[in-house]
C-alpha positions as CSV (number, residue, x, y, z in Angstrom):
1,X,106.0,120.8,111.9
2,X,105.8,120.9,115.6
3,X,103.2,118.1,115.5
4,X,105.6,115.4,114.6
5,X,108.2,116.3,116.8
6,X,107.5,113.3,118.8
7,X,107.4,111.3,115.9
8,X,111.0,111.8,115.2
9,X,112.0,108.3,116.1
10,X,109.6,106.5,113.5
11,X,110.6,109.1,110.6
12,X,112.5,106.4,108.5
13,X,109.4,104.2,108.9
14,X,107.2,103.4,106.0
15,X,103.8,105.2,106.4
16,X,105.4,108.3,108.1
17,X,103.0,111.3,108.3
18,X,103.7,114.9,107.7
19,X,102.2,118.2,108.5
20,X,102.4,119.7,104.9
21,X,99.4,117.2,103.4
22,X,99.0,116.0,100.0
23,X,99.4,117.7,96.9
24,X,96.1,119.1,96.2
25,X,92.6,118.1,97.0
26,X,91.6,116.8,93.4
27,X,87.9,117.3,93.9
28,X,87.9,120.6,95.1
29,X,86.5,123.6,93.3
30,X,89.0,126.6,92.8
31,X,87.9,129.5,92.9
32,X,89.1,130.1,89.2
33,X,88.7,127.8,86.4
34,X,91.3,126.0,84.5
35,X,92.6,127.2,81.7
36,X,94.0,124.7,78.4
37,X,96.2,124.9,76.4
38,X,95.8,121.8,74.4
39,X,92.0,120.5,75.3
40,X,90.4,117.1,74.2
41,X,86.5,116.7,74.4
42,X,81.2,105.0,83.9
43,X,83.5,104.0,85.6
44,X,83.2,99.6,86.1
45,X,83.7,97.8,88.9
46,X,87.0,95.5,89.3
47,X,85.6,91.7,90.2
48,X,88.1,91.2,92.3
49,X,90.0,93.5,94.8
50,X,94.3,92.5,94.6
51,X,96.8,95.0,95.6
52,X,99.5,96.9,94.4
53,X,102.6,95.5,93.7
54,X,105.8,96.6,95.7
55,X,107.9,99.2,94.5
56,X,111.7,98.0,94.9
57,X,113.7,100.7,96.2
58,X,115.4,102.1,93.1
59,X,119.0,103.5,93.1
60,X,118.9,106.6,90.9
61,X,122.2,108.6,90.3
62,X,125.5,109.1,90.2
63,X,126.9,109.2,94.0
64,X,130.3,111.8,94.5
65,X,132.3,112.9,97.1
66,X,131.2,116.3,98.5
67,X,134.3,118.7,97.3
68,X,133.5,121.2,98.9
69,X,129.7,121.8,98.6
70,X,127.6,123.2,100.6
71,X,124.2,122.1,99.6
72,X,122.7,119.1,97.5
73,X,120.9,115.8,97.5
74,X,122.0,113.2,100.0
75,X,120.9,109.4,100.4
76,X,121.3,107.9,103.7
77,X,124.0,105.0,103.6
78,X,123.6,101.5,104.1
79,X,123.4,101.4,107.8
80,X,121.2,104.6,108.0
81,X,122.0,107.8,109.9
82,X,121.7,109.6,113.1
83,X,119.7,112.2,113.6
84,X,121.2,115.6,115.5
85,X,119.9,119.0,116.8
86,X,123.5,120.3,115.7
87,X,126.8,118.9,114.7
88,X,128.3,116.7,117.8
89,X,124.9,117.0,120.0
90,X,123.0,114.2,121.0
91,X,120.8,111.9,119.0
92,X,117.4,112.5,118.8
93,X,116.3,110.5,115.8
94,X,117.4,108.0,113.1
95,X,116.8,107.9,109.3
96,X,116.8,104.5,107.6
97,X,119.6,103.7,104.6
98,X,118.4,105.1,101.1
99,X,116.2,108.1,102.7
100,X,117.1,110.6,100.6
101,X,117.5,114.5,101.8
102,X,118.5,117.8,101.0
103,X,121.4,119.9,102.9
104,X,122.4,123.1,102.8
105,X,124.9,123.7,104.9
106,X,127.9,121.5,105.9
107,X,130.0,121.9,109.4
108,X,133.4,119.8,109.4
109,X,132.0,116.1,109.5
110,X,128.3,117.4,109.4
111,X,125.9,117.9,107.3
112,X,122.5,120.4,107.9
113,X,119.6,118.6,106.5
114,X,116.1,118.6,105.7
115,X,113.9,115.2,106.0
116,X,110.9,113.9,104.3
117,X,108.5,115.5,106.6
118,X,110.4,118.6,106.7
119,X,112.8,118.9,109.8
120,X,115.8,120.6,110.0
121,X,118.2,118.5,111.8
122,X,122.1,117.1,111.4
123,X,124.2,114.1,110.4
124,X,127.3,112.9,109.7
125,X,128.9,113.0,106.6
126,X,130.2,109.5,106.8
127,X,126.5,108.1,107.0
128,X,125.5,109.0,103.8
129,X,126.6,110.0,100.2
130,X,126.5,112.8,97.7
131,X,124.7,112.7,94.6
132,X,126.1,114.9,91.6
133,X,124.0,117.6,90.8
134,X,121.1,116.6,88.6
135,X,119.6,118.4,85.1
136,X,116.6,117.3,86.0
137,X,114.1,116.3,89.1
138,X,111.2,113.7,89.2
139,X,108.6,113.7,91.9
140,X,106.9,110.3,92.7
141,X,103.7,111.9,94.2
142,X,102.3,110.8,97.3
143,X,103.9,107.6,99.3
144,X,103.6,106.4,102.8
145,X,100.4,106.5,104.5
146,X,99.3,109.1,102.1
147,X,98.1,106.7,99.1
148,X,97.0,109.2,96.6
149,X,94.5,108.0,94.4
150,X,92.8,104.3,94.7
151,X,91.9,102.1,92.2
152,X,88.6,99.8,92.4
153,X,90.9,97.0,91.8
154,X,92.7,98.1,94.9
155,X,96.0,99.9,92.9
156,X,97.4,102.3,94.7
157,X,98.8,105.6,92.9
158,X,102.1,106.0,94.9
159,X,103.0,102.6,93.8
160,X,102.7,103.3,90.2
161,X,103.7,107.3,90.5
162,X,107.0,105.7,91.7
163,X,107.1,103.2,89.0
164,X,107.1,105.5,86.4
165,X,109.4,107.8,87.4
166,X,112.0,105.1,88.4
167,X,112.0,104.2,84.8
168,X,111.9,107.6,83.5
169,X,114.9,108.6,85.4
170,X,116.9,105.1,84.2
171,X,115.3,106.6,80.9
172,X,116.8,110.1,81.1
173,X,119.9,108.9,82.6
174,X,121.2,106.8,80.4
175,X,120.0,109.7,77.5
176,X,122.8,111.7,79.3
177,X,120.3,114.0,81.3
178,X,121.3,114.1,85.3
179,X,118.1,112.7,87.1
180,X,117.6,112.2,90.5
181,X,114.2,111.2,92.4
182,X,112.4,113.3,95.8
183,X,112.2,109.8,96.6
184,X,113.3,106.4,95.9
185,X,111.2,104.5,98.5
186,X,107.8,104.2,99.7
187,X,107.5,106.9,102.4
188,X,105.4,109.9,102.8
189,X,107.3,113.4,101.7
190,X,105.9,116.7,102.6
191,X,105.4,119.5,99.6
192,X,108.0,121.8,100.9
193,X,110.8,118.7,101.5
194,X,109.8,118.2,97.5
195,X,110.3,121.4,96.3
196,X,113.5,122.3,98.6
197,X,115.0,119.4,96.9
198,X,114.5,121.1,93.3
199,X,115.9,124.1,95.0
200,X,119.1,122.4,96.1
201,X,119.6,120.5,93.1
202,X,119.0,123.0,91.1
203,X,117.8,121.3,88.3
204,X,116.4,123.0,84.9
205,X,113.2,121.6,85.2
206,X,110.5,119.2,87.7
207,X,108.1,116.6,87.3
208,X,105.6,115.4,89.3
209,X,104.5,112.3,88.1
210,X,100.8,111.2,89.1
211,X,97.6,109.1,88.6
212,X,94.3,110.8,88.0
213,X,90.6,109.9,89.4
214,X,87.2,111.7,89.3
215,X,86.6,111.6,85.3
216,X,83.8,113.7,83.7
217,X,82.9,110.9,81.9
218,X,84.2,108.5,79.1
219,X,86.8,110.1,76.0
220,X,87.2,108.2,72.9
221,X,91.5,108.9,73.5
222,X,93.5,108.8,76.5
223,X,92.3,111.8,79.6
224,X,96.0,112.9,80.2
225,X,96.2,116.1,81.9
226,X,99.4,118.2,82.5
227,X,99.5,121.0,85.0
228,X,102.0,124.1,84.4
229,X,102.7,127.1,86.2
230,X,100.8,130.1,85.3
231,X,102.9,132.4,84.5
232,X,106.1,130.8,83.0
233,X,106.4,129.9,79.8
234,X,108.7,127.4,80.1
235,X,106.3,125.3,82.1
236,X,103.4,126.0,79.7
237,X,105.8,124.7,77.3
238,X,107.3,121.8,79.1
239,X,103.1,120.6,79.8
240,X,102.5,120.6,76.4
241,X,105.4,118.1,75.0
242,X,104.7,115.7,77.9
243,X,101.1,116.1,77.0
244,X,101.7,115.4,73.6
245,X,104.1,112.3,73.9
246,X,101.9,110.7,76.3
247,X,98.8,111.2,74.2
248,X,100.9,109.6,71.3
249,X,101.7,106.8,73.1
250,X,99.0,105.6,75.1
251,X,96.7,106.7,72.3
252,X,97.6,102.8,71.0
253,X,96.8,101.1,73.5
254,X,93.2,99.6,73.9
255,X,91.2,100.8,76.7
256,X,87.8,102.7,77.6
257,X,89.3,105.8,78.5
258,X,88.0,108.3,80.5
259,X,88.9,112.0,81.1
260,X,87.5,115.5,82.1
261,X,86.5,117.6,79.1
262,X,89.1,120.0,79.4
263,X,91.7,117.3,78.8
264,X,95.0,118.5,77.8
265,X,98.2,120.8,79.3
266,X,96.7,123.3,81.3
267,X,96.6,126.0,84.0
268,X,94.8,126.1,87.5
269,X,94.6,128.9,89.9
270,X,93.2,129.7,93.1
271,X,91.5,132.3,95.1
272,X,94.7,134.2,95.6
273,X,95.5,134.2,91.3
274,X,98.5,131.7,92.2
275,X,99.1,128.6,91.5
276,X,96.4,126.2,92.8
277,X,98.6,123.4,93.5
278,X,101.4,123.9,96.2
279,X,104.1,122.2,94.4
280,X,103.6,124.2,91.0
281,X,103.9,127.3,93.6
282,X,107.0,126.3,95.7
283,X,109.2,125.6,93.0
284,X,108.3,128.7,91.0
285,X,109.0,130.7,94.0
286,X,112.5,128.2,94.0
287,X,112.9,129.7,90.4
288,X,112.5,126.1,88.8
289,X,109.8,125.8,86.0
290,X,108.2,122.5,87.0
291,X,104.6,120.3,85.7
292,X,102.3,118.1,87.4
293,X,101.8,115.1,85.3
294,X,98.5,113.5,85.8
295,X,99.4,110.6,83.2
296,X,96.5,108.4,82.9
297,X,93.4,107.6,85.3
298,X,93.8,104.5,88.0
299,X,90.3,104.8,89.2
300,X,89.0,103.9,85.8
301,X,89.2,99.7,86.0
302,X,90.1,99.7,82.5
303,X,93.2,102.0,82.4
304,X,94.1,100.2,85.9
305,X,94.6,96.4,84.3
306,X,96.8,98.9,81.7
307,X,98.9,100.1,85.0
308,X,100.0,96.6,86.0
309,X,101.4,95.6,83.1
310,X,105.3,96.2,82.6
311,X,104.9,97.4,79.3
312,X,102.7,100.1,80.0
313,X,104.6,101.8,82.9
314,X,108.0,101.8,80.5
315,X,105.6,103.4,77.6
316,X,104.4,106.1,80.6
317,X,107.9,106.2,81.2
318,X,109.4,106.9,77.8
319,X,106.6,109.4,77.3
320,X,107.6,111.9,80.2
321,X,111.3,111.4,79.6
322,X,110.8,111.8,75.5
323,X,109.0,115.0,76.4
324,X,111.6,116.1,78.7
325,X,114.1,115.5,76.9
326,X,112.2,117.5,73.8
327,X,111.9,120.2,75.8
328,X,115.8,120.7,76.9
C-alpha cells in the first residue's frame, strides 16, 4: 500500500489504481488443473469499434443509523468525506459522495475505515451513512483503470460486471434478501478492500460477477463458468445453481457461443493447493463461502452485441440472483 500514499488526494477519482492488482491473470497456467463439477464440451471481428455505455451510479440498500455498531458498510454522503490519520487529526485525503467502505471501529463522531485501494484511515460519522447489514454480497469485478476483459467491439467488462450485479441486487432485494454492492461506481477496488467488505457485512454468501475471454474454441451452448472454493461445500454448491440457471437462461438466446471445454462450476488451485484466485481465498479465510461468476464471454463479438442489450443483462441478472436465492 505504501506506493499510493501519495495518491491519497485522487483516491475518489475515477481510474484510481491500487497495489493489490486484478483478480487473477486469466491466461495464466496454474500449477494444478481445474477441476468440474458440471463440464460442457473463432472468434469474429466487430466492424466497428463503439464503447461501453456508462454505468449510472446505482443506490443499493437500505441506509440506518449506526446504533451502536462497530463495524459495517458505509457510503460516503452527498458532499463526500474527509479523510483522517485518526479521529480529530488533520486531513490528508478526500473520498467523493457514494464511495462505499468498510469500518470497523468507531471513536465518538468517527469512524475507522478501509478505502477502495485499501487504506486504513478516519471520517466522520456525519459524512456518510450506515447501510443495514446485508444477507448477501455482490462483487462488480474490476473498475477504474483496471478494465478487465475487452471486447473487439470496444465493451468493457467493468461496465457490464457492474450492470449485472446492480440488477441482481434490485433483483434480490426486492425478493427480501439484504444485498449490498463492493461498489456502486466505476472506480478501481483492491481484492483485500473486496473481501474485508464480506467480512464486515458478514453476509451468508459472495458473488463475483464477471465477463470471460480466451475461449478454447466454439460450444454449441452458452461457455458459463463458475468458480467455487475448494474446499467448502457450500460454494461447490452455490457454483453449481448459478451455473445451472444461467445455462438455462442464456441457453435461449441465439448466439455462436464460445467456451473452454471444461465448461461448467468448477475448482482451480494453485502451486500452494489453495485457491487460485485471491478473492475465492480471502473470503474463505473471512469464513464466507463465495463464487466467481464468469457469466458469458465479451471477447466473443457475438455474445458482446448480446451484452448491450437491456434484456440480456436483466436475464444475466435474474440468473445469479435465481441461483442465489435457490441456494439460501
Amino acid at each position: 500500500m505504501r506506493h499510493f500514499v501519495a495518491a491519497l488526494m485522487a483516491l475518489a477519482l475515477l481510474g484510481t489504481s491500487c497495489a493489490d492488482g486484478g483478480e487473477g491473470d486469466r491466461s495464466a497456467n496454474p500449477a494444478t488443473p481445474a477441476g468440474s463439477a458440471t463440464a460442457t464440451p473463432g472468434l469474429q471481428p466487430s466492424p466497428s469499434v463503439t464503447p461501453s455505455p456508462s454505468p449510472q451510479p446505482t443506490v443499493i440498500g437500505e441506509e440506518v443509523g449506526f446504533d451502536g455498531a462497530e463495524s459495517g458498510v458505509l457510503r460516503i454522503g452527498p458532499a463526500g468525506a474527509v479523510l483522517t490519520d485518526g479521529p480529530g487529526m488533520e486531513p490528508v485525503g478526500r473520498l467523493r459522495a457514494g464511495v462505499l467502505v468498510a469500518f470497523e471501529q468507531v471513536d465518538g463522531e468517527w469512524a475507522r475505515v478501509t478505502t477502495p485501494c485499501a487504506l486504513t484511515r478516519w471520517v466522520q460519522l456525519s459524512e456518510a451513512v450506515r447501510l443495514a447489514p446485508a444477507q448477501v454480497v455482490l462483487d462488480p469485478g474490476h473498475g477504474g483503470d483496471e478494465t478487465g476483459a475487452v471486447g473487439p467491439g470496444g465493451l468493457l467488462e467493468k461496465d457490464v460486471n457492474l450492470l449485472v450485479a446492480s440488477r441482481a441486487a434490485e433483483l434480490l432485494n426486492l425478493q427480501g434478501a439484504p444485498t449490498v454492492l463492493t461498489r456502486e461506481q466505476d472506480y478501481r477496488a483492491a481484492l483485500s478492500f473486496r473481501a474485508g467488505m464480506a467480512e464486515v457485512a458478514d453476509p451468508d454468501i459472495f458473488v463475483s460477477v464477471h465477463h470471460n475471454a480466451d475461449p478454447d474454441g466454439p460450444m454449441d451452448r452458452p461457455g458459463t463458468e463458475t468458480y467455487y472454493q475448494y474446499r467448502s461445500s457450500d460454494s461447490k454448491r452455490l457454483a453449481g445453481l448459478v451455473y445451472e440457471e444461467t445455462i438455462g437462461l442464456l441457453d435461449g438466446l441465439s448466439a455462436e457461443w464460445v467456451g473452454d471445454t471444461d465448461a461448467g462450476a468448477k475448482w482451480r488451485l494453485n502451486s500452494r493447493g489453495t485457491d487460485y484466485y485471491g478473492l475465492l481465498r480471502l473470503t474463505a479465510e473471512a469464513g464466507v463461502p463465495s463464487v466467481l461468476a464468469e457469466l458469458s464471454f465479451i471477447s466473443n463479438a457475438s455474445e458482446e452485441e448480446l451484452l448491450r442489450r437491456q434484456d440480456v443483462i436483466d436475464l444475466e441478472a435474474q440468473a445469479v440472483a435465481n441461483g442465489i436465492l435457490r441456494y439460501l
